[in-house]
Backbone as ProteinMPNN parsed JSONL, in Angstrom:
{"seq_chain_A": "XXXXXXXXXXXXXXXXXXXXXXXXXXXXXXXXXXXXXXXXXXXXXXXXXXXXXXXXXXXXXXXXXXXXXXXXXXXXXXXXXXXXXXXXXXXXXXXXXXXXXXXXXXXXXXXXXXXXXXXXXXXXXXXXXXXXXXXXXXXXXXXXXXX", "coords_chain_A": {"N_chain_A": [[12.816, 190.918, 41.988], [13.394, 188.384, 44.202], [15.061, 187.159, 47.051], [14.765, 184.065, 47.074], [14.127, 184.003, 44.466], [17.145, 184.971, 43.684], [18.408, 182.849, 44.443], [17.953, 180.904, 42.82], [19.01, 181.379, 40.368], [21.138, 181.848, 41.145], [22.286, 179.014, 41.548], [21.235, 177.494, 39.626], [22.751, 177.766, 37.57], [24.994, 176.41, 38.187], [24.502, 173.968, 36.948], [22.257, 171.565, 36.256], [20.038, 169.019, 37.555], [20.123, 165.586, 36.604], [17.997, 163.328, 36.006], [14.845, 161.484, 37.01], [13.061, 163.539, 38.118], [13.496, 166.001, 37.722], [13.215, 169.043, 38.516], [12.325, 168.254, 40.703], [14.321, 167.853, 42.325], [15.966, 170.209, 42.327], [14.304, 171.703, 43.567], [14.412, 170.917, 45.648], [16.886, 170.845, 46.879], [17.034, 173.718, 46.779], [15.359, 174.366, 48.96], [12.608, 174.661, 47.963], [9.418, 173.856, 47.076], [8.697, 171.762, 43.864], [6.581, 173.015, 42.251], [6.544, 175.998, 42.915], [9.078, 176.412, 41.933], [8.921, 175.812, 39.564], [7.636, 177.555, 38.727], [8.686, 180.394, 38.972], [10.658, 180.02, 37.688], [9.4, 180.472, 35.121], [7.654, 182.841, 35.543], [10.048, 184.713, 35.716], [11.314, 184.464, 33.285], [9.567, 184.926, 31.339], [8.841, 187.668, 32.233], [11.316, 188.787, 31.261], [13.634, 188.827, 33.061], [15.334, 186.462, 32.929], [16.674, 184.97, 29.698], [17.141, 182.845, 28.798], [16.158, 179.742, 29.377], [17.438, 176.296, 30.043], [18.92, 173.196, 28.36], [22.911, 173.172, 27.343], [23.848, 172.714, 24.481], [26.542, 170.763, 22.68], [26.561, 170.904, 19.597], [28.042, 170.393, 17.397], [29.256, 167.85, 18.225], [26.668, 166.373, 17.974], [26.045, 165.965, 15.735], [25.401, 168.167, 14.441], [25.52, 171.796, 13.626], [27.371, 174.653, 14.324], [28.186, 178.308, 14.313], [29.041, 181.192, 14.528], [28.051, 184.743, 13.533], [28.024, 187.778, 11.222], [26.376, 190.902, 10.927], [26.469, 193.521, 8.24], [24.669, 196.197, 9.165], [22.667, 198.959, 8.136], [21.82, 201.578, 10.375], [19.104, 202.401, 10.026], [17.766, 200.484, 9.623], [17.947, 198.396, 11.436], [16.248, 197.621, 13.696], [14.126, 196.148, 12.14], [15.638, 194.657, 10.531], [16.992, 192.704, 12.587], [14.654, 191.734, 13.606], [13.911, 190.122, 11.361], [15.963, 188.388, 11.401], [15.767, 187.636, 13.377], [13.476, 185.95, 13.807], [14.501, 183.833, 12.411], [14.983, 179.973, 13.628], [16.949, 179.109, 14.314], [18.363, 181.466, 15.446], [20.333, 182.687, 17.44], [21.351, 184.271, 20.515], [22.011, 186.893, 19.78], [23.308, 190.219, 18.816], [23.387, 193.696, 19.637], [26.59, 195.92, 18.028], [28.761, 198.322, 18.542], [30.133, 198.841, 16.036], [31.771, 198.498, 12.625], [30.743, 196.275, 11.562], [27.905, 195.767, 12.793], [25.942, 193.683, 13.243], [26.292, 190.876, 15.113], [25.504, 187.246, 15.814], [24.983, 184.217, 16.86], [24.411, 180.905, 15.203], [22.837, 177.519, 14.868], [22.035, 174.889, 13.32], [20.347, 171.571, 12.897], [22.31, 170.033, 10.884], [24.859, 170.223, 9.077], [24.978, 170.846, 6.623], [22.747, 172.623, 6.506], [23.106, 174.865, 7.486], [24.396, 176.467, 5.893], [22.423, 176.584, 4.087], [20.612, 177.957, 5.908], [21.939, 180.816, 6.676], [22.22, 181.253, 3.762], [19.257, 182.275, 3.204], [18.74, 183.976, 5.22], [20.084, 185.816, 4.37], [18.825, 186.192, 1.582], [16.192, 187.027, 2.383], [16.581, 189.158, 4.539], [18.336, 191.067, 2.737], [21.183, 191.678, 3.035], [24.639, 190.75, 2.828], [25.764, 188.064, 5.12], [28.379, 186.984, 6.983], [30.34, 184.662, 7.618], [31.436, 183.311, 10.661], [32.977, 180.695, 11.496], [33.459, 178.432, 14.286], [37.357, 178.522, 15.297], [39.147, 177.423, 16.775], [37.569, 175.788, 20.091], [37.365, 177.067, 23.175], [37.046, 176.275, 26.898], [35.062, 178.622, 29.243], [34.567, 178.887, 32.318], [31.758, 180.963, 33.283], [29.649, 182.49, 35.267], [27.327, 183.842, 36.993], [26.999, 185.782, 39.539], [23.914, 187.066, 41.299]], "CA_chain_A": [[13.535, 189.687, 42.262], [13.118, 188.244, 46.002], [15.638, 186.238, 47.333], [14.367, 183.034, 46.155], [14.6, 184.435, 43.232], [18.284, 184.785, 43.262], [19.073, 181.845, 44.985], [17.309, 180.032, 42.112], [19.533, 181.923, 39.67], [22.819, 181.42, 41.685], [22.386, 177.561, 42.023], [20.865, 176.516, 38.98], [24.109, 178.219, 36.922], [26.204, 175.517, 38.13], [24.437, 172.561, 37.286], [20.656, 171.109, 36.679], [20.045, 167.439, 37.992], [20.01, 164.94, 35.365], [17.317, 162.727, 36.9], [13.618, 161.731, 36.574], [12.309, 164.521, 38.324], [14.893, 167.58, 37.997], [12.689, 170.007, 39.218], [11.933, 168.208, 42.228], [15.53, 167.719, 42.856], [16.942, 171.226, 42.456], [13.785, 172.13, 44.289], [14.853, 170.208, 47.222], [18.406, 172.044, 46.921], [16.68, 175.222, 47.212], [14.372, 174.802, 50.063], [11.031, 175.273, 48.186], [8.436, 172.783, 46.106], [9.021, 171.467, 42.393], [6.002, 173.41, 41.987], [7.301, 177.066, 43.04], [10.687, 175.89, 40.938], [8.373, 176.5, 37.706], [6.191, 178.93, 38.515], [9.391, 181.165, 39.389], [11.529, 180.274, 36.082], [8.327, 180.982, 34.227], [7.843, 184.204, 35.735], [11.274, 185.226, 35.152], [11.51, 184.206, 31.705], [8.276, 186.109, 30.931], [9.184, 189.473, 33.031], [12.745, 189.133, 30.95], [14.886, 188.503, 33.932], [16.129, 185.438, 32.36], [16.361, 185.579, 28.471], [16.477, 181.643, 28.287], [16.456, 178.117, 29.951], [17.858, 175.154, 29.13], [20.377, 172.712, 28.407], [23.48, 174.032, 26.385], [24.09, 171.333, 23.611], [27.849, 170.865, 21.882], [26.298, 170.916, 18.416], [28.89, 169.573, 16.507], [28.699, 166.449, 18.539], [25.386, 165.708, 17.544], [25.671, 166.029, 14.44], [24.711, 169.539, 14.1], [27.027, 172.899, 13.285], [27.326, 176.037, 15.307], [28.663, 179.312, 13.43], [29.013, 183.091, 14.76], [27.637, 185.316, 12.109], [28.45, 189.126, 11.808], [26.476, 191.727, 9.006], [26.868, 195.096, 8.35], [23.095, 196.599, 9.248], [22.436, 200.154, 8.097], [21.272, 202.092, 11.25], [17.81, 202.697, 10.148], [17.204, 199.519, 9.266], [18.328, 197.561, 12.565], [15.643, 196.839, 14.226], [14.014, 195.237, 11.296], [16.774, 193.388, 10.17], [16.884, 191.944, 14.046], [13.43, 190.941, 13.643], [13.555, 189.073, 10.555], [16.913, 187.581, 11.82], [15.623, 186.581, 15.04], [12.803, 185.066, 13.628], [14.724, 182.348, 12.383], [14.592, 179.39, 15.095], [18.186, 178.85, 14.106], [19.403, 182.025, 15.53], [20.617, 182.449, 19.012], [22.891, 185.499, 20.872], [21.768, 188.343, 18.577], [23.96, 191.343, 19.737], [24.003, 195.178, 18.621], [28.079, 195.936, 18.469], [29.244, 199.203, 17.71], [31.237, 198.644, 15.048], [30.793, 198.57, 11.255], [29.471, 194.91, 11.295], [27.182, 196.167, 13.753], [24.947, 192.545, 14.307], [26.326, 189.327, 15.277], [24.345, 186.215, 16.32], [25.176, 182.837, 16.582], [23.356, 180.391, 14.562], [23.058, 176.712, 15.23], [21.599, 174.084, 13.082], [20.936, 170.148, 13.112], [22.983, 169.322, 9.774], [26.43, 171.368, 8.509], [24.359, 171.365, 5.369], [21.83, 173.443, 7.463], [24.133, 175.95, 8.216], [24.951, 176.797, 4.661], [21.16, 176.409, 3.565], [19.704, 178.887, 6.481], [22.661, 181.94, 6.083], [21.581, 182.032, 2.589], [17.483, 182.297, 3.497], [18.817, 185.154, 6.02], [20.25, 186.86, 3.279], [17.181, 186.602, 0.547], [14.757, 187.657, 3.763], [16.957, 190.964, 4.457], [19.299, 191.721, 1.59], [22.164, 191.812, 3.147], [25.215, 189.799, 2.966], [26.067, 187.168, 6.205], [29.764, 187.038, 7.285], [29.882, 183.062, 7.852], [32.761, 183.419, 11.416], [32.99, 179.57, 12.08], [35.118, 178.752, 15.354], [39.169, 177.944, 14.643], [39.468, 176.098, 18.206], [37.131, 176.044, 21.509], [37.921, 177.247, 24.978], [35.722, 176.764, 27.912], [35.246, 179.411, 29.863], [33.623, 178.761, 32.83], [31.573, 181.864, 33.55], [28.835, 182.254, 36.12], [27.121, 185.343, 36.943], [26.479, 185.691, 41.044], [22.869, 188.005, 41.532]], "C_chain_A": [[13.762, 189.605, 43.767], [14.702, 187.577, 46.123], [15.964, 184.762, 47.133], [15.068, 182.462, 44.79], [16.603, 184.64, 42.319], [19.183, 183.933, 43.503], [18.925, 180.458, 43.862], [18.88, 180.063, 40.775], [21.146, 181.271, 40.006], [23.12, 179.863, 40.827], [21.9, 176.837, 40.349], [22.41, 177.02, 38.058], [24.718, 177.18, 36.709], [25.856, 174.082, 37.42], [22.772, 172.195, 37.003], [21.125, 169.485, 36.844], [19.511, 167.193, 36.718], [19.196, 163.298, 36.2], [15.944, 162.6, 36.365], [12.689, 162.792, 36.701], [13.422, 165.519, 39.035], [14.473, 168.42, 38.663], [12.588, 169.893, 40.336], [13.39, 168.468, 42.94], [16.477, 169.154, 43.288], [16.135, 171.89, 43.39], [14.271, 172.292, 45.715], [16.43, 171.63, 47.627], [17.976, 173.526, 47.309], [15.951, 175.458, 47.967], [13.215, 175.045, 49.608], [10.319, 173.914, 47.467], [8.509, 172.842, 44.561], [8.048, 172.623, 41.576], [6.292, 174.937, 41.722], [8.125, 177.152, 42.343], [10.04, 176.489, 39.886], [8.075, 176.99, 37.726], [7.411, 180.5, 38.702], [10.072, 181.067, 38.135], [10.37, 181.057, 35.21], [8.131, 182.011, 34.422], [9.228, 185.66, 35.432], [11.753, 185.543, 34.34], [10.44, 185.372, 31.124], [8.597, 187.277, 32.041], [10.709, 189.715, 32.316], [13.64, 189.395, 31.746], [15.613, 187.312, 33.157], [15.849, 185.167, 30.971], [16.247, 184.239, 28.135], [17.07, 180.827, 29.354], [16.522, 177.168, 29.685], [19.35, 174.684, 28.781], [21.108, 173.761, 27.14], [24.369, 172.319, 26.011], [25.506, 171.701, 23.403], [27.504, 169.964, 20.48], [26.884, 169.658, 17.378], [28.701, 167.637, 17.13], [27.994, 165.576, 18.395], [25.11, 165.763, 16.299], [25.392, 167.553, 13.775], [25.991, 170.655, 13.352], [26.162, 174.249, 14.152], [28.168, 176.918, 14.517], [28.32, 180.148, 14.427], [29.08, 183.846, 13.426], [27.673, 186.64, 12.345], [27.705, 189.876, 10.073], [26.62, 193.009, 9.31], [24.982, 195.576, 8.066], [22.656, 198.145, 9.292], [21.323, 200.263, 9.385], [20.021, 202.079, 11.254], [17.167, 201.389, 9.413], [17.225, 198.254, 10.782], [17.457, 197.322, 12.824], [14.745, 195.452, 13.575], [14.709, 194.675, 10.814], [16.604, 192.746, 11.849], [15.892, 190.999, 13.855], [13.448, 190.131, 12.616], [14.901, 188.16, 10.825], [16.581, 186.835, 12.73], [14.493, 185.805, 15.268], [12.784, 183.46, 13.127], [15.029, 181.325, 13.872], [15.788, 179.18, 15.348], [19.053, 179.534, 15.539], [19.157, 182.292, 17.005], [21.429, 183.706, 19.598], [22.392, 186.746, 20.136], [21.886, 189.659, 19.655], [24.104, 192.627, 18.972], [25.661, 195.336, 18.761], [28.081, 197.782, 17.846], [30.733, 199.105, 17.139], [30.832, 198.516, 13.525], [30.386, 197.089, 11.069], [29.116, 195.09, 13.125], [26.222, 194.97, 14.208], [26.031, 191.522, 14.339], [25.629, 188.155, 16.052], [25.246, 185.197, 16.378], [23.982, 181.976, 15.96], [23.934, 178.519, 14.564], [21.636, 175.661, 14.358], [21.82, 172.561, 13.345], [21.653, 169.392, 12.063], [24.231, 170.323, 9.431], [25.475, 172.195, 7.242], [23.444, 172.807, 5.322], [22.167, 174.883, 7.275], [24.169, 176.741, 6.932], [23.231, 178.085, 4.099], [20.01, 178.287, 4.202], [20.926, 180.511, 6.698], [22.18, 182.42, 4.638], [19.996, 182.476, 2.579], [17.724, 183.641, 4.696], [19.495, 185.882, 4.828], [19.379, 187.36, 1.69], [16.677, 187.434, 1.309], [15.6, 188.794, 3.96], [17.825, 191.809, 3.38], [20.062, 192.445, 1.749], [22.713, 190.276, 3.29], [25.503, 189.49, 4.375], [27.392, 187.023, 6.54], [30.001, 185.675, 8.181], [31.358, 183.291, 9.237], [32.628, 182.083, 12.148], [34.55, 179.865, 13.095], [36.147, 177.85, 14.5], [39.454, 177.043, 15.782], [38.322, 176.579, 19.308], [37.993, 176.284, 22.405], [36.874, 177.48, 25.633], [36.059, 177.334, 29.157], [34.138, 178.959, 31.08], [32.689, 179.885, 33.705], [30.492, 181.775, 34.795], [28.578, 183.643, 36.992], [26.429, 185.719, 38.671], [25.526, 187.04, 41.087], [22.86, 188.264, 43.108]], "O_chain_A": [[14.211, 190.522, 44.454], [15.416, 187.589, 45.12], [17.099, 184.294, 47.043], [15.77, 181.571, 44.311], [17.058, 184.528, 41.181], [20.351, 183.939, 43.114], [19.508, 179.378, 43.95], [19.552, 179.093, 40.424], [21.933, 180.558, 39.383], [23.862, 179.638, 39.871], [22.279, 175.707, 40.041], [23.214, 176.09, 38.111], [25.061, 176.782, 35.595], [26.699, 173.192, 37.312], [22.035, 172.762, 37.809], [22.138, 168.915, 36.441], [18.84, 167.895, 35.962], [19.826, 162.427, 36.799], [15.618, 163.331, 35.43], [11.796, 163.077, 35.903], [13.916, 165.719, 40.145], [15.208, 168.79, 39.579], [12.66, 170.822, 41.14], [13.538, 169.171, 43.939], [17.338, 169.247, 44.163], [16.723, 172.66, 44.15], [14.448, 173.206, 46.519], [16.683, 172.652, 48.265], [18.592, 174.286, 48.056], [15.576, 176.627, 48.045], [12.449, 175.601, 50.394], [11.025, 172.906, 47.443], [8.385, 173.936, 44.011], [8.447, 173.13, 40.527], [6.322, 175.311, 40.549], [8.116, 178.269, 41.825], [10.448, 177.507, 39.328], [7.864, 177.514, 36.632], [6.913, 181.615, 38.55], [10.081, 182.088, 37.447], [10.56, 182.167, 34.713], [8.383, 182.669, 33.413], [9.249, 186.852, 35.128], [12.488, 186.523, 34.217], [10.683, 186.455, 30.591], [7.712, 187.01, 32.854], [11.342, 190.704, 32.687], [14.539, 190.156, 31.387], [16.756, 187.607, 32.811], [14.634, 185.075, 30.794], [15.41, 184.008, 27.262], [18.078, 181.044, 30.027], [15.63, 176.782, 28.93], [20.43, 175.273, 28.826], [20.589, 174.589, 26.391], [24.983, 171.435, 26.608], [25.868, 172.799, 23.825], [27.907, 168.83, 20.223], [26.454, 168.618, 16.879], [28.214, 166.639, 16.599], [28.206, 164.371, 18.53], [23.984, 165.612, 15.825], [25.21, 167.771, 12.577], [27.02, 170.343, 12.751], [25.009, 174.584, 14.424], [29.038, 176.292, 13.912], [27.374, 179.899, 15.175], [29.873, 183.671, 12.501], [27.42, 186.995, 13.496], [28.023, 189.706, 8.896], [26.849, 193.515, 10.408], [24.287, 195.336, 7.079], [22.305, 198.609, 10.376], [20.351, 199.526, 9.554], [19.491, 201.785, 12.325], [16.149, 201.43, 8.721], [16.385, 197.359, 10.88], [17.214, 196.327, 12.143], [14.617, 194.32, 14.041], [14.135, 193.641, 10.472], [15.519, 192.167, 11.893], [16.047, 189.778, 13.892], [12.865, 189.089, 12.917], [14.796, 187.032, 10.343], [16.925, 185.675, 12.956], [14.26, 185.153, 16.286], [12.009, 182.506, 13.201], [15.251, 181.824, 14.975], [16.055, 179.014, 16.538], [19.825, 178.984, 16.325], [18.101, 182.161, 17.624], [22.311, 184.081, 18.826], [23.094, 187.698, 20.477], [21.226, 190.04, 20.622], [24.748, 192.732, 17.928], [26.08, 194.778, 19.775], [27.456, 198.232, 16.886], [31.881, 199.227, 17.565], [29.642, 198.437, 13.222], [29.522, 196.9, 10.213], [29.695, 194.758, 14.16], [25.694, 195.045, 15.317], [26.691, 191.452, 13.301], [25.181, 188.499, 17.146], [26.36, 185.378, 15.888], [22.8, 182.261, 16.152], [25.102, 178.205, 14.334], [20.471, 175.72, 14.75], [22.868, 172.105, 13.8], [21.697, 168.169, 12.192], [24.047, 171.46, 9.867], [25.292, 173.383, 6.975], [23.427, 173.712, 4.488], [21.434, 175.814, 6.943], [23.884, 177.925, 7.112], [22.999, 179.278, 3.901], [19.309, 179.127, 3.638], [20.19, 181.467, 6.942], [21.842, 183.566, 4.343], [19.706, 183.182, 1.613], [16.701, 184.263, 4.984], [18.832, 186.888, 4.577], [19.357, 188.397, 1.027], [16.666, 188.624, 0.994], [15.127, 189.705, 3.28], [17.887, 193.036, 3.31], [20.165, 193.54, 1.196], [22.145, 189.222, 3.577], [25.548, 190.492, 5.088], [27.58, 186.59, 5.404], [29.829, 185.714, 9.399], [32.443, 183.45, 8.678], [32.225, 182.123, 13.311], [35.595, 180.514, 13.074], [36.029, 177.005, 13.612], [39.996, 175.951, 15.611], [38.164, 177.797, 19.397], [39.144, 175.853, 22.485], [35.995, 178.317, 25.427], [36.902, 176.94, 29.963], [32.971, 178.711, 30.778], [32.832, 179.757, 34.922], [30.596, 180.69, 35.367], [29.45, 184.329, 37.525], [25.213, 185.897, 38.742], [26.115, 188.112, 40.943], [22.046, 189.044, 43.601]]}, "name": "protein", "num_of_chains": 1, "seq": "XXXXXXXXXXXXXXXXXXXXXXXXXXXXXXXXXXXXXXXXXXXXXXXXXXXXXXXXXXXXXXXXXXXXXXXXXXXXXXXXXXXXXXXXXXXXXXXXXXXXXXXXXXXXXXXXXXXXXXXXXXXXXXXXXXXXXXXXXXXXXXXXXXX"}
């Protein structure tokens, strides 16, 4: 990671332009070409410096539902349980914890119904039970991670 590279990181954190041509715009902000802009997320993303990009929706708003989900994943089964968890397109966050519900994820569909529908299709596909932890209130945190 150059400099560039973390200046890209810093700056886009706060904010992407909401515009016809975003790339060009944040480009500009950063001193290089719209072109460089992608070829640098893309590299990033693929070398696993950055695990994703992209807007961050408020679900519910749109109609959708958002859940935090927690199972209990015998040790020698984890990684495969991960994988057939994280193959749904649903699921999002997928964290080891040490603790006895050792996975939690978040999972985010476009219907409530959704929500219901794809917890039970994660629990056929690994055969374990799902621990449904819908939120009780929001708080936004505004975090931001300086490289």
């Amino acid at each position: 990671m150059d400099e560039l590279d973390r200046r890209i990181i810093n700056n886009l954190q706060g904010g992407f332009p909401v515009c016809e041509r975003p790339f060009r715009e944040a480009a500009q902000r950063l001193d290089t070409t719209e072109s460089e802009l992608i070829t640098r997320l893309r590299c990033m993303l693929d070398d696993g410096l950055l695990t994703r990009f992209g807007p961050m929706y408020h679900a519910e708003n749109l109609g959708g539902a958002v859940t935090l989900c927690a199972m209990k994943v015998p040790e020698d089964r984890f990684d495969e349980v991960a994988a057939r968890v994280n193959s749904f397109p649903e699921v999002a966050h997928n964290y080891q914890r040490d603790h006895e519900m050792n996975m939690w994820f978040v999972l985010a569909t476009e219907t409530p119904e959704q929500l219901e529908e794809t917890i039970h299709e994660i629990e056929q596909r690994v055969g374990l039970p799902v621990f449904n932890l819908p939120k009780q209130q929001e708080f936004y945190v505004g975090l931001h991670f300086q490289v």
